[in-house]
HTML snippet that shows the backbone in 3Dmol.js (N, CA, C, O; Angstrom):
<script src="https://3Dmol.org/build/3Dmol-min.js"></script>
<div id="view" style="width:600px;height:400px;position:relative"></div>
<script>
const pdb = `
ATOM      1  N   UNK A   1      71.178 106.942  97.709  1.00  0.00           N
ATOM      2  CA  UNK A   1      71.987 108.160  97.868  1.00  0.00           C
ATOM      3  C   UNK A   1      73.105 108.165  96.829  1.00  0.00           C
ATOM      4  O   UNK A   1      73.821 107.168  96.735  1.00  0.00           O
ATOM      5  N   UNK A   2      73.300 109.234  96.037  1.00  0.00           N
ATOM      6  CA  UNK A   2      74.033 109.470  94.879  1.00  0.00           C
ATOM      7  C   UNK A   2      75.090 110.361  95.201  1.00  0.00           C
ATOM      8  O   UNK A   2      74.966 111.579  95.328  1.00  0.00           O
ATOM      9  N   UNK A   3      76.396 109.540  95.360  1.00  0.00           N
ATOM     10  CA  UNK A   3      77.698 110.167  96.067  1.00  0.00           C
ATOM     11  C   UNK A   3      78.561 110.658  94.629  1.00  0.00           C
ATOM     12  O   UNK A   3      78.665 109.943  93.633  1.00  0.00           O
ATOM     13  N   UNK A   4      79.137 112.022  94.768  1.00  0.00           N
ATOM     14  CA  UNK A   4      79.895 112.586  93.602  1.00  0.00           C
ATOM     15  C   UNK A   4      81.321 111.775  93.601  1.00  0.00           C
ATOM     16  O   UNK A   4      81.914 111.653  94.673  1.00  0.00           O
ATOM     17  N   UNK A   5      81.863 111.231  92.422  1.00  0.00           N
ATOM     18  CA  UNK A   5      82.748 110.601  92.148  1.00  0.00           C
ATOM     19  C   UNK A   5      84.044 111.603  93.249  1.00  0.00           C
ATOM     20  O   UNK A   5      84.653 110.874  94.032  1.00  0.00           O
ATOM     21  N   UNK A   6      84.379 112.934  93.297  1.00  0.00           N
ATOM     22  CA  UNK A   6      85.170 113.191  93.663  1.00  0.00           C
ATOM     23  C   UNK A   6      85.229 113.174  95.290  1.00  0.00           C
ATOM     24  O   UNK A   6      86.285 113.167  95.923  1.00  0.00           O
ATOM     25  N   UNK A   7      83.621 113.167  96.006  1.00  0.00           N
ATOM     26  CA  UNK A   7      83.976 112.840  97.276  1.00  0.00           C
ATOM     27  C   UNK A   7      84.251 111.324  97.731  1.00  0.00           C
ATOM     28  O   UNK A   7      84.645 110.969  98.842  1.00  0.00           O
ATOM     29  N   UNK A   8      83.850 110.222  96.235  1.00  0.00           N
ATOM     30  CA  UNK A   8      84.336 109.098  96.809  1.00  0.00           C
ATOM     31  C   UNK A   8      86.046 108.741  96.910  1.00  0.00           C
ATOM     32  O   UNK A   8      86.688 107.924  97.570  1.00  0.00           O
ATOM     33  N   UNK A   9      86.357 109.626  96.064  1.00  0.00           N
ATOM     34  CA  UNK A   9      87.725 109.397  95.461  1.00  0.00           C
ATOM     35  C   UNK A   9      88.730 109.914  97.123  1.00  0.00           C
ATOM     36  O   UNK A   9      89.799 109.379  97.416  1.00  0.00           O
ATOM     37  N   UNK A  10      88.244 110.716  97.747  1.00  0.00           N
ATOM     38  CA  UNK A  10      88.628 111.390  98.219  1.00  0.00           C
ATOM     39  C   UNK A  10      88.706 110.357  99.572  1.00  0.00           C
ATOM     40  O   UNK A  10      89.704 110.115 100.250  1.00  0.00           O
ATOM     41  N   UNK A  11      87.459 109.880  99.725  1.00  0.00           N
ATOM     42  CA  UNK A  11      87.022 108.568 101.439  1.00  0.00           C
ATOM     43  C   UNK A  11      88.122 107.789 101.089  1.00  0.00           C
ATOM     44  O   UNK A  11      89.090 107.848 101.847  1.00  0.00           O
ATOM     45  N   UNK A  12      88.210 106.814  99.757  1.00  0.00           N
ATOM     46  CA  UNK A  12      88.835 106.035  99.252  1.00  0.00           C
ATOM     47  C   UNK A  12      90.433 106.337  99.635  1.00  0.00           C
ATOM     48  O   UNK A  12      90.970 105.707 100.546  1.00  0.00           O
ATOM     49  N   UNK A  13      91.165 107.372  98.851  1.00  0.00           N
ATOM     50  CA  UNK A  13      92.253 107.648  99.109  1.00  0.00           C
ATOM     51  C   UNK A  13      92.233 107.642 100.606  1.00  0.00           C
ATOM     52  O   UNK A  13      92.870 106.670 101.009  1.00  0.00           O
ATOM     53  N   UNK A  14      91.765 108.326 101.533  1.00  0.00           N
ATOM     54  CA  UNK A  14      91.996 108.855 103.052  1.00  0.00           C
ATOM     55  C   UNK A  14      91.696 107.454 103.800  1.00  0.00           C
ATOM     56  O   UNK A  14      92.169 107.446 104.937  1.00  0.00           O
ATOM     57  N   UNK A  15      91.250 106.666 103.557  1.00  0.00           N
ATOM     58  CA  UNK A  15      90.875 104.993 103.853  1.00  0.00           C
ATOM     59  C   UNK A  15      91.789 104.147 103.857  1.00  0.00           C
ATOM     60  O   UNK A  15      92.078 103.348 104.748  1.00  0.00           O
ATOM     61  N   UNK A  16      92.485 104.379 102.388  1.00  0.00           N
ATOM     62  CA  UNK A  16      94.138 103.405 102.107  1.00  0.00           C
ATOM     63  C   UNK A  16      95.237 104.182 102.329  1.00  0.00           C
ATOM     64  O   UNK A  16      96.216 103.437 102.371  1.00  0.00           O
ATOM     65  N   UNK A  17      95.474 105.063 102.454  1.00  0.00           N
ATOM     66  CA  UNK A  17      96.432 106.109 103.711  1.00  0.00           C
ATOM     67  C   UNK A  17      96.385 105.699 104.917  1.00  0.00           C
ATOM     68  O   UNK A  17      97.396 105.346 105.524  1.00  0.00           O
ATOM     69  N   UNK A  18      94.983 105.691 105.515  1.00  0.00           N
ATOM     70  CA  UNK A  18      94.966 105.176 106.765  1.00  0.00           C
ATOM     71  C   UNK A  18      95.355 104.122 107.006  1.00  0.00           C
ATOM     72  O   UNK A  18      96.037 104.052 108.029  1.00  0.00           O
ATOM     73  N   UNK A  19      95.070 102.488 106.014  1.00  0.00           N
ATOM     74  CA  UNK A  19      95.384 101.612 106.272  1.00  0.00           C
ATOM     75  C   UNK A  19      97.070 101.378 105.410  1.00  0.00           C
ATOM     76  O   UNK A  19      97.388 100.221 105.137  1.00  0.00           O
ATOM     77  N   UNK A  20      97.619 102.034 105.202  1.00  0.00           N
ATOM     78  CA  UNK A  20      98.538 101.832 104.906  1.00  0.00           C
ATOM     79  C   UNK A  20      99.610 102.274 106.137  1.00  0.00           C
ATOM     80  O   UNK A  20     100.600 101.641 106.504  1.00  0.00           O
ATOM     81  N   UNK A  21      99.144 103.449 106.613  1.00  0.00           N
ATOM     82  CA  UNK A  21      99.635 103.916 108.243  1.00  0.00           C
ATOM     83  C   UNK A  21     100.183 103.058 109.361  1.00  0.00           C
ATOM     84  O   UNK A  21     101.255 102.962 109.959  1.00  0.00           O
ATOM     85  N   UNK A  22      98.446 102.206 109.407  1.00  0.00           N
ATOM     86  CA  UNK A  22      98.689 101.134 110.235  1.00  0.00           C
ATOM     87  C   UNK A  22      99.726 100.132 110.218  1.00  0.00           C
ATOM     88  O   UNK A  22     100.443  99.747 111.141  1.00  0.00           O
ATOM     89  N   UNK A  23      99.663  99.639 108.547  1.00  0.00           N
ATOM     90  CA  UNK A  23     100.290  98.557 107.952  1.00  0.00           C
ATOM     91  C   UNK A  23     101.820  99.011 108.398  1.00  0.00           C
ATOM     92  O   UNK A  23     102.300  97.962 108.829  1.00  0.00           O
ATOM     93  N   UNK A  24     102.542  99.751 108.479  1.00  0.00           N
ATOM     94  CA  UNK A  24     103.723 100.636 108.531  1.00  0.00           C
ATOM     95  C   UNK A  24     103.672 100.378 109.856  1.00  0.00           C
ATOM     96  O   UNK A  24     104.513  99.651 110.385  1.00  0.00           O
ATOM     97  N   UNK A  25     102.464 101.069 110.678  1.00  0.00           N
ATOM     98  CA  UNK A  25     103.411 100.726 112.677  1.00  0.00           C
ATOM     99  C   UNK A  25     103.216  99.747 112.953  1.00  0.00           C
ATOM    100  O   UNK A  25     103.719  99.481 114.044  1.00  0.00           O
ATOM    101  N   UNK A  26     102.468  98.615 112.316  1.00  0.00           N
ATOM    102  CA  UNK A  26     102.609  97.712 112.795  1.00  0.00           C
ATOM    103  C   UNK A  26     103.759  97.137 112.337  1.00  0.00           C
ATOM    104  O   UNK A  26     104.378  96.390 113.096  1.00  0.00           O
ATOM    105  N   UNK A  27     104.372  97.466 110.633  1.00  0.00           N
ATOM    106  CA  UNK A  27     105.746  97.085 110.745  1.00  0.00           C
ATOM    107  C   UNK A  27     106.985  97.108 110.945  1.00  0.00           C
ATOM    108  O   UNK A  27     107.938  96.392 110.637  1.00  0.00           O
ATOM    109  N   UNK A  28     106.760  98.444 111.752  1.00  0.00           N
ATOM    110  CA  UNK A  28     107.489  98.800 112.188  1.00  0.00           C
ATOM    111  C   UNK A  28     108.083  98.444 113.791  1.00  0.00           C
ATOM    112  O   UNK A  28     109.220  98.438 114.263  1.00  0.00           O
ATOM    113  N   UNK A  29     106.752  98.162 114.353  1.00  0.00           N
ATOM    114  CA  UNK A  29     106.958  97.758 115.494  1.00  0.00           C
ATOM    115  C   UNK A  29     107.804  95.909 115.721  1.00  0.00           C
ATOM    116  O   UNK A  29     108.566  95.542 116.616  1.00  0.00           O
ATOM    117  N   UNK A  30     107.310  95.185 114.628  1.00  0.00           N
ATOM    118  CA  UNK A  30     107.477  93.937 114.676  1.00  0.00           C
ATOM    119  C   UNK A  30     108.973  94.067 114.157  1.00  0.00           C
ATOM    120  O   UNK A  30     109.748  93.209 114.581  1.00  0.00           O
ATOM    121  N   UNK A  31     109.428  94.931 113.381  1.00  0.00           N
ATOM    122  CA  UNK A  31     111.101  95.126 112.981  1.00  0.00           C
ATOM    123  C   UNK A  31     111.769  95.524 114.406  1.00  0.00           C
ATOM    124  O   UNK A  31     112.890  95.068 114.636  1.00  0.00           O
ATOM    125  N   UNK A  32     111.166  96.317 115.337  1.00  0.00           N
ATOM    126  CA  UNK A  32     111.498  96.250 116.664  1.00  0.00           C
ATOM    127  C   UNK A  32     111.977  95.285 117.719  1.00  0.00           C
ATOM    128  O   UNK A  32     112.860  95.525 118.543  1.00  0.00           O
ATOM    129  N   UNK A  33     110.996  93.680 117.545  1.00  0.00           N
ATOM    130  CA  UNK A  33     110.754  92.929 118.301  1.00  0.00           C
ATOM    131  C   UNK A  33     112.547  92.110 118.028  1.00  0.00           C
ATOM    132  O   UNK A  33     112.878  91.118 118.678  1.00  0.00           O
TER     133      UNK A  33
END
`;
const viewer = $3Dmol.createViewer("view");
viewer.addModel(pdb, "pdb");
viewer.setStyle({}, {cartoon: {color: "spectrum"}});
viewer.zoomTo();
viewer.render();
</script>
C-alpha cells in the first residue's frame, strides 16, 4: 500500500502532538506531587 507523503506527514505530526500531550500531563501531574 502506497501512502501519499502528505497524509504521512500529517499521522506523523498528529502522533507526536499526541505524545507530546501526554508527556506534558504526565508532567505536569508529577510537578503536582
Amino acid at each position: 500500500m502506497i501512502v501519499p507523503p502528505t497524509i504521512t506527514d500529517h499521522l506523523t505530526v498528529t502522533h507526536c502532538s499526541h505524545l507530546c500531550c501526554v508527556f506534558l500531563g504526565v508532567w505536569g501531574f508529577v510537578l503536582t506531587l
